[in-house]
C-alpha positions in Angstrom: 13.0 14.1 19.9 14.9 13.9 23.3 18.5 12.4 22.6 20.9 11.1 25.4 23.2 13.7 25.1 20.5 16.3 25.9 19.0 14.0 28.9 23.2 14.4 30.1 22.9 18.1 29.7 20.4 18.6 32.2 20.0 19.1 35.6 18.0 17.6 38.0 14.7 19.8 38.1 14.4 19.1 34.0 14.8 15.7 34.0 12.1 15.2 36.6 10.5 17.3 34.2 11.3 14.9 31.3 10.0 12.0 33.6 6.9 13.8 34.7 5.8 14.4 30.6 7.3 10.9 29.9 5.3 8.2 28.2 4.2 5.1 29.2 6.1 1.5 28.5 5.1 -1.6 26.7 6.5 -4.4 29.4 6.1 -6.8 26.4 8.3 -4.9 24.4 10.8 -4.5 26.1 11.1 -8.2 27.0 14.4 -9.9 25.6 16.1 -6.4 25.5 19.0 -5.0 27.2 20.1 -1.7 27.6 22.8 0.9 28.4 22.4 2.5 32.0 23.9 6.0 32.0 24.5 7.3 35.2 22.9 11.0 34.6 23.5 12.6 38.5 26.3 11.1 40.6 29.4 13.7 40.6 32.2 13.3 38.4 34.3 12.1 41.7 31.1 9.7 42.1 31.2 8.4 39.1 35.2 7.7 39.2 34.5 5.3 42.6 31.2 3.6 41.4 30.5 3.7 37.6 29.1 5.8 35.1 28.1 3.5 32.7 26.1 0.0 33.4 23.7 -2.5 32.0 19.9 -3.0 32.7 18.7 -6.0 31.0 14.5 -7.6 30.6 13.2 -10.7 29.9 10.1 -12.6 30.3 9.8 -14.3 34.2 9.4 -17.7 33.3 7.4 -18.1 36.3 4.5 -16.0 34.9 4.9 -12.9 36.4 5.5 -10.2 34.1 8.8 -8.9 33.2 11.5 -9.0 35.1 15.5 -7.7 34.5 18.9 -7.4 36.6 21.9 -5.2 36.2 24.6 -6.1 35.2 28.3 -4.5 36.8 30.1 -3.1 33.1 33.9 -2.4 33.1 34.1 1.5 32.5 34.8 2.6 28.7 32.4 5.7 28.3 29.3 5.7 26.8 30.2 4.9 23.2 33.1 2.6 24.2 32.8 -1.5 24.1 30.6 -2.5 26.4 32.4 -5.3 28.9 30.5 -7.0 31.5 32.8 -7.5 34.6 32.7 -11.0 35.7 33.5 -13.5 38.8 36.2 -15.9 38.9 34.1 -18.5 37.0 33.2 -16.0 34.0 29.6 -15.1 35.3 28.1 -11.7 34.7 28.5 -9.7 38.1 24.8 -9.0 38.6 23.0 -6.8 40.8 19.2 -4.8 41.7 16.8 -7.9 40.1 13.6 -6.6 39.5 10.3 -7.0 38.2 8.6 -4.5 36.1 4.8 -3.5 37.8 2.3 -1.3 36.7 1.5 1.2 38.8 -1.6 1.2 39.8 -3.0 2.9 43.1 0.2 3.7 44.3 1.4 6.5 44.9 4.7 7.9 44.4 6.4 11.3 45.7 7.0 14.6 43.5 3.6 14.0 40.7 4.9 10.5 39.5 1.7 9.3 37.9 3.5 7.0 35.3 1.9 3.9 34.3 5.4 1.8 35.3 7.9 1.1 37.8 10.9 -1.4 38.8 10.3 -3.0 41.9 13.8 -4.5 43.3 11.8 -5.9 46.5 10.2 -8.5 44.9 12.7 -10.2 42.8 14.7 -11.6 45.8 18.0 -9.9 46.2 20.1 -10.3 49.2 19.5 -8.3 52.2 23.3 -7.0 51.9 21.7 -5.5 48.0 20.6 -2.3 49.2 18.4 -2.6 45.8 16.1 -4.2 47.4 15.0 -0.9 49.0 14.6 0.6 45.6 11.6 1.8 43.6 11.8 3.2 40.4 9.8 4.9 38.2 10.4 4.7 34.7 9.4 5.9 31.2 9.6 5.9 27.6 11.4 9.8 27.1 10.0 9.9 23.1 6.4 9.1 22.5 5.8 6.2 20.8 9.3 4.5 21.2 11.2 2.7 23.7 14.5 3.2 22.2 15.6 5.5 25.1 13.9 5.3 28.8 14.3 7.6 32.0 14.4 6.3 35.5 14.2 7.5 38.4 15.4 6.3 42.0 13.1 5.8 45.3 13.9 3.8 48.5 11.1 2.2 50.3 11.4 2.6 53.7 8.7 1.9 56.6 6.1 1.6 53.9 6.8 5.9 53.0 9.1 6.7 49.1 11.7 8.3 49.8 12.8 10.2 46.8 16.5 10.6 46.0 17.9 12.9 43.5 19.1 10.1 41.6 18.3 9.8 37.5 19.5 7.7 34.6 19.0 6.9 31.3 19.0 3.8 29.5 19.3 3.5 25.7 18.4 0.4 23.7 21.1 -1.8 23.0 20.0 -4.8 21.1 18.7 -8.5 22.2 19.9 -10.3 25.9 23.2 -11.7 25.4 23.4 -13.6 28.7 21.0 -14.9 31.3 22.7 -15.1 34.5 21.1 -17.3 37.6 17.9 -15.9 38.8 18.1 -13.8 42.0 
């Protein structure tokens, strides 16, 4: 079994690696789950500006189409401290990157992706200033058999090519969605 801690020891080549030999997701599953995004390749300076820590969150689209999630902006307490979501003058969430979970299918992704599953943030209608909205990115179960701890991996979409970046991160089951913010 494949822990965090070891995905956070390693560099970029093995967890490529990890996400090449990964193993396919249940979308149903993971429905009405959220978990904790660890940042596994910014710089430590990086991380200091942006975040290291953050929350991705599923649910069922309630228009029919799949799965769909958001992240959600967490204040910074390390990966085992509470987990705050940062919010806007009137409480809400700070949310960010909607997407919708899609199979793969004929497409083709960069580096020997053949996964069964991606995140598409181009569909799920974030604002053109979201630079999500560019993003693509594979993701995968890291254990066989359980979903308890996924690796993802990030791709912009531009003029119709993937343009890989060497840019991965971890998430790690949480619990049940505690908040639902206004769909994107």
């Amino acid at each position: 079994m494949i822990t965090l801690d070891d995905l956070m020891g390693m560099d970029a080549k093995a967890l490529h690696g990890v996400l090449l030999n990964g193993h396919p997701l249940d979308p149903n599953a993971l429905a009405g789950n959220e978990y904790l995004g660890v940042d596994l390749s910014l710089p430590g300076f990086a991380r200091k500006l942006l975040w290291h820590t953050f929350r991705k969150t599923f649910v069922r689209d309630e228009r029919g189409n799949g799965v769909r999630g958001w992240n959600v902006r967490m204040e910074q307490h390390g990966i085992d401290g509470p987990r705050v979501p940062m919010r806007d003058r009137r409480g809400k969430a700070l949310t960010f990157g909607h997407y919708h979970v899609r199979e793969r299918g004929e497409a083709r992704f960069p580096r020997g992706y053949e996964g069964t599953h991606f995140l598409d943030y181009g569909a799920a209608g974030n604002p053109f200033f979201d630079l999500a909205r560019l993003g693509y990115t594979p993701l995968v179960a890291v254990n066989e058999g359980s979903q308890e701890l996924l690796l993802g991996w990030e791709l912009m979409r531009v003029s119709g090519l993937f343009v890989p970046l060497p840019l991965y991160w971890a998430l790690r089951y949480e619990g049940p969605v505690s908040e639902i913010p206004a769909r994107a």
